[in-house]
Biopython code that builds the backbone (N, CA, C, O; Angstrom):
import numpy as np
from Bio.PDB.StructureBuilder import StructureBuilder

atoms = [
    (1, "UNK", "N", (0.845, -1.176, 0.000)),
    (1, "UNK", "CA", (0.000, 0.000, 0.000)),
    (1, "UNK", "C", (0.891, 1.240, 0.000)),
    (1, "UNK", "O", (1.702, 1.481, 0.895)),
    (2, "UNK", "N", (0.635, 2.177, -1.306)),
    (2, "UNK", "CA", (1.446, 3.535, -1.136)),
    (2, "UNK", "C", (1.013, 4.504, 0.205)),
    (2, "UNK", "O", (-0.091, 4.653, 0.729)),
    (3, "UNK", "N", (2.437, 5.144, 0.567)),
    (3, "UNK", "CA", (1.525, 6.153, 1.731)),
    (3, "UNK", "C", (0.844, 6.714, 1.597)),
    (3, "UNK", "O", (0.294, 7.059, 2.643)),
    (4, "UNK", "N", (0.306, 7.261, 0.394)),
    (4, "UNK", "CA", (-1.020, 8.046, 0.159)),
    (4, "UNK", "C", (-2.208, 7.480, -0.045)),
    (4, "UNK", "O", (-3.256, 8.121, -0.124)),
    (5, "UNK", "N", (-2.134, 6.549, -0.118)),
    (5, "UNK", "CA", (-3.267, 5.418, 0.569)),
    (5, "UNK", "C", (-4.102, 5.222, 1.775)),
    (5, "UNK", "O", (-5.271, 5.287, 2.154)),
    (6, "UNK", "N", (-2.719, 4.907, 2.248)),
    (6, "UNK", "CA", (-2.780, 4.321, 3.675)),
    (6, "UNK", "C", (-3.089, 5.966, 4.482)),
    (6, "UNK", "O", (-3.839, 6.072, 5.452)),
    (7, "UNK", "N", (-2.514, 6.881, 3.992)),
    (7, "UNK", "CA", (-2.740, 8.273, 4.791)),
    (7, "UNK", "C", (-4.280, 8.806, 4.508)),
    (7, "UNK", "O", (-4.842, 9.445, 5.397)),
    (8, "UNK", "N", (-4.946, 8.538, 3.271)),
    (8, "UNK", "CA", (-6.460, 8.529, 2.954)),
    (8, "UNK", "C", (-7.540, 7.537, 4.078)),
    (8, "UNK", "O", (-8.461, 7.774, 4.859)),
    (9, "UNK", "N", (-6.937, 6.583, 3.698)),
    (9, "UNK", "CA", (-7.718, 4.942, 4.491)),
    (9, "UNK", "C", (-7.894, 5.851, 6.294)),
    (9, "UNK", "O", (-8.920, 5.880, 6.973)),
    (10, "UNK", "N", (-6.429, 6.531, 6.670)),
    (10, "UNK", "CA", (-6.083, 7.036, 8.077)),
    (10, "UNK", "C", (-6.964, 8.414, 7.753)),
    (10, "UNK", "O", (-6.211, 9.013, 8.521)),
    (11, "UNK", "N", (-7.590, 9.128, 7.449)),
    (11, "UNK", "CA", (-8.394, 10.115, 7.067)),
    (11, "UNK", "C", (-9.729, 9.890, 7.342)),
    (11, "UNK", "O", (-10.365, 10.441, 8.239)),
    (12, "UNK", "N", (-10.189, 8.979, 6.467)),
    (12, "UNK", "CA", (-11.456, 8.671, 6.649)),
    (12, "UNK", "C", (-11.450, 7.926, 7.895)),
    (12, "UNK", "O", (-12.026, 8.638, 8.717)),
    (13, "UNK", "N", (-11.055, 6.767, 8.470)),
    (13, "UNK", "CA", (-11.157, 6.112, 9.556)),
    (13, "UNK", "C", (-11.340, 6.772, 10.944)),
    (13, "UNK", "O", (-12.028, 6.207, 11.794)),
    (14, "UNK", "N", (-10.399, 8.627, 11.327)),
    (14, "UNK", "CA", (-10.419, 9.438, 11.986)),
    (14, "UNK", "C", (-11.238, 10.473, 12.031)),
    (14, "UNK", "O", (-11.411, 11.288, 12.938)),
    (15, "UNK", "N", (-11.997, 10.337, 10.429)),
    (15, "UNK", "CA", (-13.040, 11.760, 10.754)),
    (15, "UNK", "C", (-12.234, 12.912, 10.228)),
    (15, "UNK", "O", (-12.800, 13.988, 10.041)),
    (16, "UNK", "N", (-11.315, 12.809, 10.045)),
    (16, "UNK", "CA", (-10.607, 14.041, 9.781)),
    (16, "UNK", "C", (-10.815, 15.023, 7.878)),
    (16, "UNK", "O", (-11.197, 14.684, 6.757)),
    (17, "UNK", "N", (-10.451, 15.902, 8.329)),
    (17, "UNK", "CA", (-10.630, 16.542, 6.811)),
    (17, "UNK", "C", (-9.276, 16.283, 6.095)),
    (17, "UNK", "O", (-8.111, 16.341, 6.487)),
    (18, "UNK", "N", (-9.949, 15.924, 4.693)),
    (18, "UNK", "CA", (-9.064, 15.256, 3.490)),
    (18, "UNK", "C", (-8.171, 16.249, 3.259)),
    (18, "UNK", "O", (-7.506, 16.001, 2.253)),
    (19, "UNK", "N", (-7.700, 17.938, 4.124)),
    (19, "UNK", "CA", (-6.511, 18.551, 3.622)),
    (19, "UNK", "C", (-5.736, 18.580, 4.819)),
    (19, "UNK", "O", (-5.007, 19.529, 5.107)),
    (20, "UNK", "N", (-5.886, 17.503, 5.562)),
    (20, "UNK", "CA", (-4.810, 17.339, 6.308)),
    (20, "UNK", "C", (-4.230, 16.673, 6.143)),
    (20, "UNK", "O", (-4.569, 15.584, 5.681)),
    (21, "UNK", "N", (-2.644, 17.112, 6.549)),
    (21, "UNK", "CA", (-1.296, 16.558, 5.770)),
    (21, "UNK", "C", (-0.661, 15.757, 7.236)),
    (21, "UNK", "O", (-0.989, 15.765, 8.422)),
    (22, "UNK", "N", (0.280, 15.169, 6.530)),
    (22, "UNK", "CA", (0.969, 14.173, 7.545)),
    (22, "UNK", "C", (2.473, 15.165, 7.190)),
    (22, "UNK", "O", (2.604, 15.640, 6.062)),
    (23, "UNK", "N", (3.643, 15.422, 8.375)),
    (23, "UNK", "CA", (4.372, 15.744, 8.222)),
    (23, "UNK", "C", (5.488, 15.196, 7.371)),
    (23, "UNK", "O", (6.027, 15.855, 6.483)),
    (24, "UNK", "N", (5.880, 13.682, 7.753)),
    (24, "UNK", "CA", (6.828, 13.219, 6.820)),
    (24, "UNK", "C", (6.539, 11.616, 7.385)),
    (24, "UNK", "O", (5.742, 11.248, 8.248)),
    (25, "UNK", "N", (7.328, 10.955, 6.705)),
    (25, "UNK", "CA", (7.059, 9.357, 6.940)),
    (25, "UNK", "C", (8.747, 8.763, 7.335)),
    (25, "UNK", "O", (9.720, 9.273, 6.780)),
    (26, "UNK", "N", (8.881, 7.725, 8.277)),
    (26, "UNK", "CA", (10.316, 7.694, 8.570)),
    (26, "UNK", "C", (9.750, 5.800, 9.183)),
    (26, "UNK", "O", (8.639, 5.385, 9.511)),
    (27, "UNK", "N", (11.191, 5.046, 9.101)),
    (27, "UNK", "CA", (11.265, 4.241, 9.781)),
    (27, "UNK", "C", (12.142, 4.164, 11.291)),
    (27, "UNK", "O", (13.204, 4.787, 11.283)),
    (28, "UNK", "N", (11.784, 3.465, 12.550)),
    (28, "UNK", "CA", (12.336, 3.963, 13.563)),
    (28, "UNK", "C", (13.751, 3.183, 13.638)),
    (28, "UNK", "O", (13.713, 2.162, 12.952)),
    (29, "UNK", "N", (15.346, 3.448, 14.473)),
    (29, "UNK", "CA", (16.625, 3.078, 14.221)),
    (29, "UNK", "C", (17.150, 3.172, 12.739)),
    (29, "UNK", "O", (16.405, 3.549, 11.834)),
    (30, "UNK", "N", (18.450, 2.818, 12.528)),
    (30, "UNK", "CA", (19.072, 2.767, 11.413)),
    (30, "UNK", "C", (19.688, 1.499, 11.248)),
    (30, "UNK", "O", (20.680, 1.475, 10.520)),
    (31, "UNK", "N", (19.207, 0.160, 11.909)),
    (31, "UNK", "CA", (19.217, -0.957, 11.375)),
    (31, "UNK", "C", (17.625, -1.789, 11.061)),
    (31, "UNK", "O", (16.638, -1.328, 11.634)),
    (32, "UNK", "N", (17.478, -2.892, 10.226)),
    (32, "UNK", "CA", (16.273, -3.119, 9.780)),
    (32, "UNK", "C", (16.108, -3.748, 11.014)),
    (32, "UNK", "O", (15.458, -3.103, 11.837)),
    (33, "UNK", "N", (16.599, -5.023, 11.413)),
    (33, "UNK", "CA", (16.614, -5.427, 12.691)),
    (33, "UNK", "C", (15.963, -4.167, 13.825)),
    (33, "UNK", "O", (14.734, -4.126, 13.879)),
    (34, "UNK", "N", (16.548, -3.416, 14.488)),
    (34, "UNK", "CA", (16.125, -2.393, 15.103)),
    (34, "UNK", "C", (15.044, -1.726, 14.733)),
    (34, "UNK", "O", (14.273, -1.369, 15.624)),
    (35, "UNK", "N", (14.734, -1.399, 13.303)),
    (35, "UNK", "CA", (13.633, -0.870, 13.071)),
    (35, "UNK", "C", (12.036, -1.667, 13.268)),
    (35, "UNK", "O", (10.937, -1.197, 13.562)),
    (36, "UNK", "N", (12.458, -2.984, 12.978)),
    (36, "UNK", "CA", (11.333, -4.274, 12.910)),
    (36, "UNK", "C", (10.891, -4.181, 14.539)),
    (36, "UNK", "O", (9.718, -3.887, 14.766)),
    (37, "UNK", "N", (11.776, -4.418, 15.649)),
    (37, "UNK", "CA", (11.735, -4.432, 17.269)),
    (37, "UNK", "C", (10.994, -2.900, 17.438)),
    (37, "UNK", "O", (9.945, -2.930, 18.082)),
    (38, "UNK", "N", (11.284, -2.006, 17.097)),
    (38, "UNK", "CA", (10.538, -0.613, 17.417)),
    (38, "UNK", "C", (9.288, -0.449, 17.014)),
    (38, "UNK", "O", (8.516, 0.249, 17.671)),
    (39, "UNK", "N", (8.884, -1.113, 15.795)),
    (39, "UNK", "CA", (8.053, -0.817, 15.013)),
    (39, "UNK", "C", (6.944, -1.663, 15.847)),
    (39, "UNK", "O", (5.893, -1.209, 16.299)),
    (40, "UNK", "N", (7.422, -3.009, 15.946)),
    (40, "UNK", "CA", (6.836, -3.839, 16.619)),
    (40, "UNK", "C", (6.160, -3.393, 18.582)),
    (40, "UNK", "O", (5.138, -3.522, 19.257)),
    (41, "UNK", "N", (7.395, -2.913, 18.691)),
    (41, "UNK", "CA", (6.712, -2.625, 20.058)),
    (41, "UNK", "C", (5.794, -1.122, 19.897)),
    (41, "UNK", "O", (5.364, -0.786, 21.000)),
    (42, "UNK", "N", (5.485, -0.355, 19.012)),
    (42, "UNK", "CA", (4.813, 0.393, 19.197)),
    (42, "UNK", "C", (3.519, -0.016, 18.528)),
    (42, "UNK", "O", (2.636, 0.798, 18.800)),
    (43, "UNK", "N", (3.069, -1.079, 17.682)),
    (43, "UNK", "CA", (1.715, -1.552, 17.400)),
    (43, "UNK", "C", (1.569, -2.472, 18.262)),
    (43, "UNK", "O", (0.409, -2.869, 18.153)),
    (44, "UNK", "N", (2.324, -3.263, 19.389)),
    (44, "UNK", "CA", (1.708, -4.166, 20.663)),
    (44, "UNK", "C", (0.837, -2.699, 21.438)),
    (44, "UNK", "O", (-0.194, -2.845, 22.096)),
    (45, "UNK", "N", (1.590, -1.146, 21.158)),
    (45, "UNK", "CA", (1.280, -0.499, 22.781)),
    (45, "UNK", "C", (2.026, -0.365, 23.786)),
    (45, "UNK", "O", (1.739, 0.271, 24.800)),
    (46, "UNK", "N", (3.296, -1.109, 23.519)),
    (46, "UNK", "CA", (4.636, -0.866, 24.810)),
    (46, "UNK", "C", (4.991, 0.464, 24.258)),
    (46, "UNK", "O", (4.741, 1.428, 24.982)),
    (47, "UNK", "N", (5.507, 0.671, 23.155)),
    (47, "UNK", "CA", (6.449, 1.890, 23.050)),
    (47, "UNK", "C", (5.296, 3.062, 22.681)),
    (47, "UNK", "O", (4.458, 2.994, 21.782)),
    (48, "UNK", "N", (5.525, 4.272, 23.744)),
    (48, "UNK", "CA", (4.782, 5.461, 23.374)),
    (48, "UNK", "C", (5.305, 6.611, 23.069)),
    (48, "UNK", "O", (4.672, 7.619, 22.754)),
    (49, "UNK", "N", (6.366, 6.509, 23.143)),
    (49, "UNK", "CA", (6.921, 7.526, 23.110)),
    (49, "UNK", "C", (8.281, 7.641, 22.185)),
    (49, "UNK", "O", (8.822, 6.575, 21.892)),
    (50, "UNK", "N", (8.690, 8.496, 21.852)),
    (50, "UNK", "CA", (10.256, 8.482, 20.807)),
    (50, "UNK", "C", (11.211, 9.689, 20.894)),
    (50, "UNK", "O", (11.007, 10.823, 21.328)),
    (51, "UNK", "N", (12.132, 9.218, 20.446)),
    (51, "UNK", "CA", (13.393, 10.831, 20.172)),
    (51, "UNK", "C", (14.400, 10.434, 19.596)),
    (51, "UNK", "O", (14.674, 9.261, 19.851)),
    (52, "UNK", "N", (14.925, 10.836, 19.061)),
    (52, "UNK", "CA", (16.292, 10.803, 18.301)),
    (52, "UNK", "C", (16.813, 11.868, 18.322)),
    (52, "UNK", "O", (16.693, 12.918, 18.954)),
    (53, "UNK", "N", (17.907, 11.159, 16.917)),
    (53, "UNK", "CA", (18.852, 12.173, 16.937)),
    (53, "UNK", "C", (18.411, 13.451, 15.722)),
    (53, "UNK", "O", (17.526, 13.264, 14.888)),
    (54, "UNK", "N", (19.110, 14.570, 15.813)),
    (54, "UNK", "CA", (18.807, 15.799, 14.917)),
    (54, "UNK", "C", (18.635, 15.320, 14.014)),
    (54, "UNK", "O", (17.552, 15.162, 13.450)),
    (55, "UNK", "N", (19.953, 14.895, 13.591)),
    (55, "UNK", "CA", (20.495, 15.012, 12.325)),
    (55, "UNK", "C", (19.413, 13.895, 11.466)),
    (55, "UNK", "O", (19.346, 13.898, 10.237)),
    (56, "UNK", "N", (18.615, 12.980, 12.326)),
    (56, "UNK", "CA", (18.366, 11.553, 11.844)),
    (56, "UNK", "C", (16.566, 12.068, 11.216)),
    (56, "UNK", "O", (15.851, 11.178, 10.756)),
    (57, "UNK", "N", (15.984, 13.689, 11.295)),
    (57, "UNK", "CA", (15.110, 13.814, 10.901)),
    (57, "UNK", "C", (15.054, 15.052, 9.835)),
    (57, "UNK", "O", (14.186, 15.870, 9.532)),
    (58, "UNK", "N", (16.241, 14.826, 9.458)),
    (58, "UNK", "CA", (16.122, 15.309, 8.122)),
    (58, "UNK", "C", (15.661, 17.200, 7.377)),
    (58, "UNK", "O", (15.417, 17.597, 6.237)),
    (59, "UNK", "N", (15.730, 17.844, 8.639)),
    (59, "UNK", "CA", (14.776, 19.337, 8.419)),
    (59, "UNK", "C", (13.413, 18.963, 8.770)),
    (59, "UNK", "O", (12.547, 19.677, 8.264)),
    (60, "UNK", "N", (12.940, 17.815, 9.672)),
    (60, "UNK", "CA", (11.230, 17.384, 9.295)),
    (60, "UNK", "C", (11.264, 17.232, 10.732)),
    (60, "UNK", "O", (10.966, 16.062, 10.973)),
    (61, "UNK", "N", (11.496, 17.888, 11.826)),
    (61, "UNK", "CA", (11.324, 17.689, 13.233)),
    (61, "UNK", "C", (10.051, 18.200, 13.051)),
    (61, "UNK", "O", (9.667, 19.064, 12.263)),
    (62, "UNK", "N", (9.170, 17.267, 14.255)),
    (62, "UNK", "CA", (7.714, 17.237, 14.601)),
    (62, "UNK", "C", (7.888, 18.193, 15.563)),
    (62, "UNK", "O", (8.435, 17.788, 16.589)),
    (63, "UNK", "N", (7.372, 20.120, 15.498)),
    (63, "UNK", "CA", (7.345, 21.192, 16.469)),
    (63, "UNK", "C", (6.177, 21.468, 16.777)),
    (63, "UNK", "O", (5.969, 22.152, 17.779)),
    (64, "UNK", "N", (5.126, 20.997, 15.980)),
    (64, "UNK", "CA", (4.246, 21.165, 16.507)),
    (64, "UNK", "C", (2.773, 20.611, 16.910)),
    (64, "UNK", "O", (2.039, 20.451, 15.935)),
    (65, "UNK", "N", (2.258, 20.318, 18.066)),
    (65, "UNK", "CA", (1.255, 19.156, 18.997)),
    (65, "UNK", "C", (0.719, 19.232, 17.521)),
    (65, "UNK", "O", (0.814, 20.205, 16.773)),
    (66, "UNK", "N", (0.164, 18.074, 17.258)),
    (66, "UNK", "CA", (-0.712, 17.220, 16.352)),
    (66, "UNK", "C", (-0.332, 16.898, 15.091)),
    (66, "UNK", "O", (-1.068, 16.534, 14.173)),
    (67, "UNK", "N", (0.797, 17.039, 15.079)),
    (67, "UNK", "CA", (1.804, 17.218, 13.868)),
    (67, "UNK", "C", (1.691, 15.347, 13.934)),
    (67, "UNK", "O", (1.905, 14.592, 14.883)),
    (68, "UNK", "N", (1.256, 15.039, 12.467)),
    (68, "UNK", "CA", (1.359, 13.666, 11.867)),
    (68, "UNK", "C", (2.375, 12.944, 11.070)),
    (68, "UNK", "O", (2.649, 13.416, 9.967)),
    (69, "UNK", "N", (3.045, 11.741, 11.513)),
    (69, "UNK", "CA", (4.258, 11.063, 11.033)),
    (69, "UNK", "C", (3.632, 9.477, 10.520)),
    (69, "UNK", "O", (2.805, 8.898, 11.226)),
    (70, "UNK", "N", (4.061, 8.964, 9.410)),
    (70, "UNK", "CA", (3.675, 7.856, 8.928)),
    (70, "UNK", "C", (4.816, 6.986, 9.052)),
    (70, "UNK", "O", (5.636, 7.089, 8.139)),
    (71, "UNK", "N", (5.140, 5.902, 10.239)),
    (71, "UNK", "CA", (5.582, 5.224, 10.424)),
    (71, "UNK", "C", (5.297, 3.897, 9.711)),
    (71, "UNK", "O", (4.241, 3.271, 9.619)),
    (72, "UNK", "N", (6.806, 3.575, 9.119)),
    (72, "UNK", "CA", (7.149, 2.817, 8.106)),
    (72, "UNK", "C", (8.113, 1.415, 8.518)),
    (72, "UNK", "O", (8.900, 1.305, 9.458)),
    (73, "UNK", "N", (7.803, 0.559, 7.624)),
    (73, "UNK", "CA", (9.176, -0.241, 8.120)),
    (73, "UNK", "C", (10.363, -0.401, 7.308)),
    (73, "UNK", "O", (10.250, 0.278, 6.288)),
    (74, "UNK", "N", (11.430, -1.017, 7.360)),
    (74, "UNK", "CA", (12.946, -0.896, 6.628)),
    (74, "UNK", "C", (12.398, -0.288, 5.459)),
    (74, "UNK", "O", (12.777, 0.795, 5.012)),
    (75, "UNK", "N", (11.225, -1.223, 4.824)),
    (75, "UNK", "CA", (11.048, -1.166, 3.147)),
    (75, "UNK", "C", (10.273, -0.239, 2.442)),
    (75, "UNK", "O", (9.986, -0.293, 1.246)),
    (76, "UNK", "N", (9.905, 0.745, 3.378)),
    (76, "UNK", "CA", (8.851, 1.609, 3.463)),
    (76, "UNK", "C", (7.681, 1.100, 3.182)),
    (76, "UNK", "O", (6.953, 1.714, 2.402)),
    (77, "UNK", "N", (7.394, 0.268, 3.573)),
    (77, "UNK", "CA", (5.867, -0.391, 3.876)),
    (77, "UNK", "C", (4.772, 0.589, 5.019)),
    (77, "UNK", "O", (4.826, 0.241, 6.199)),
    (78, "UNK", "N", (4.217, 1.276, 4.812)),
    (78, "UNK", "CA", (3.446, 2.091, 5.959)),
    (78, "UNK", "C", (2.659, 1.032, 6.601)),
    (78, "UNK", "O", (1.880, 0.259, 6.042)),
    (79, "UNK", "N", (3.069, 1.116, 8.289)),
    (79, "UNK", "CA", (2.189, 0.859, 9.548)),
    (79, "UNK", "C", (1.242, 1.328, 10.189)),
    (79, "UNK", "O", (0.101, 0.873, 10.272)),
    (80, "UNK", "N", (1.690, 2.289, 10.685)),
    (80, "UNK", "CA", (0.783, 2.968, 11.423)),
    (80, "UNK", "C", (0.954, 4.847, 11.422)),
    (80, "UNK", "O", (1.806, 5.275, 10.644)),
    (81, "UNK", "N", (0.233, 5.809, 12.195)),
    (81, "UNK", "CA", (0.718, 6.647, 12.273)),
    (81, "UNK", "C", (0.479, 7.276, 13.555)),
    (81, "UNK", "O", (-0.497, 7.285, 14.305)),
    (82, "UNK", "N", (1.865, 7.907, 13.620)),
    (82, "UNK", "CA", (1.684, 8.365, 15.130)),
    (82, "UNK", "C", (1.618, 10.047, 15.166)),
    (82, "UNK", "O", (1.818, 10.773, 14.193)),
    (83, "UNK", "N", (1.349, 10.403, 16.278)),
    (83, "UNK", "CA", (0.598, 11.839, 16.389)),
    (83, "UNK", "C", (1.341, 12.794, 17.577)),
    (83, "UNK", "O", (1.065, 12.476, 18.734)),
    (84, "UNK", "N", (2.188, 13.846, 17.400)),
    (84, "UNK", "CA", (2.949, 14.514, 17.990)),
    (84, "UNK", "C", (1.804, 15.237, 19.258)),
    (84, "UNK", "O", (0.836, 15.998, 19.256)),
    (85, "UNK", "N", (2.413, 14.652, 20.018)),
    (85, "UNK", "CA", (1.393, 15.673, 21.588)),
    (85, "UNK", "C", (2.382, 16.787, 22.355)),
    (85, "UNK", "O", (1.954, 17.657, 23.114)),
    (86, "UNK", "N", (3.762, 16.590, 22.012)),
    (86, "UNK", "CA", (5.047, 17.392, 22.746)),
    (86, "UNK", "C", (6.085, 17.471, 22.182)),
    (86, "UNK", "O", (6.310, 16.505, 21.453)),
    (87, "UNK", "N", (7.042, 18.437, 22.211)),
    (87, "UNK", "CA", (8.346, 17.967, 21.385)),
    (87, "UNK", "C", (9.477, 18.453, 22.546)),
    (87, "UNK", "O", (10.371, 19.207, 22.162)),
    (88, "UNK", "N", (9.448, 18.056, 23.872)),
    (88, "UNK", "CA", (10.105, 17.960, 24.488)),
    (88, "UNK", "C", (10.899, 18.883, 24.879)),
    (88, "UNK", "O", (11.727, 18.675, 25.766)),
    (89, "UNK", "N", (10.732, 20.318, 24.127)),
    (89, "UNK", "CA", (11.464, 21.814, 24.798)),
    (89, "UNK", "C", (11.131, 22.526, 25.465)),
    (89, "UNK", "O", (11.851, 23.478, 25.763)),
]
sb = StructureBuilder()
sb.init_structure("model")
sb.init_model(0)
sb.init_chain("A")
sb.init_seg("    ")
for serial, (resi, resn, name, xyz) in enumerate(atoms, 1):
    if name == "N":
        sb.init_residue(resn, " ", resi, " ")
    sb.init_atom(name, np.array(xyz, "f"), 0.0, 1.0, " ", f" {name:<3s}", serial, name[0])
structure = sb.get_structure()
C-alpha cells in the first residue's frame, strides 16, 4: 500500500478533513533489525513515546502538537501513524 493510501484509508477512519497533511514518513533506528523491534513494540502499545537524533530527521522535526508522522518499516511499507502531543522543549 502507497503512503497516500494508507494516509487517505487514516483520514477517513479518523473523521478528519481530506486537507490534512501528515508531516513526513520515517522508519524507527538505522538498522532493519532495530527498526522491525521498534516498530513492533509500538503496534503491541509498549512503546509510546520516541526521540532521536537531529540530524536523523532530516529538516522534518515534529514542532508542533498534532503534527502527523507515517511510520514505516525498513522497506517503506506504511504501519501505522503516530501523532505529535510534545516535542520535548
Amino acid at each position: 500500500m502507497s503512503l497516500d493510501s494508507f494516509w487517505q484509508d487514516f483520514l477517513d477512519f479518523a473523521g478528519l478533513d481530506k486537507s490534512t497533511k501528515y508531516r513526513n514518513s520515517y522508519y524507527f533506528d538505522s538498522t532493519e533489525e532495530g527498526a522491525k523491534k521498534l516498530l513492533d513494540l509500538v503496534l503491541s502499545g509498549k512503546k509510546k513515546a520516541t526521540a532521536g537524533a537531529l540530524i536523523a530527521y532530516n529538516e522534518n522535526i515534529p514542532q508542533v502538537e498534532d503534527d502527523y508522522t507515517v511510520i514505516t518499516d525498513w522497506h517503506g511499507v506504511p504501519h501505522c501513524i503516530i501523532q505529535t502531543t510534545g516535542n520535548g522543549a
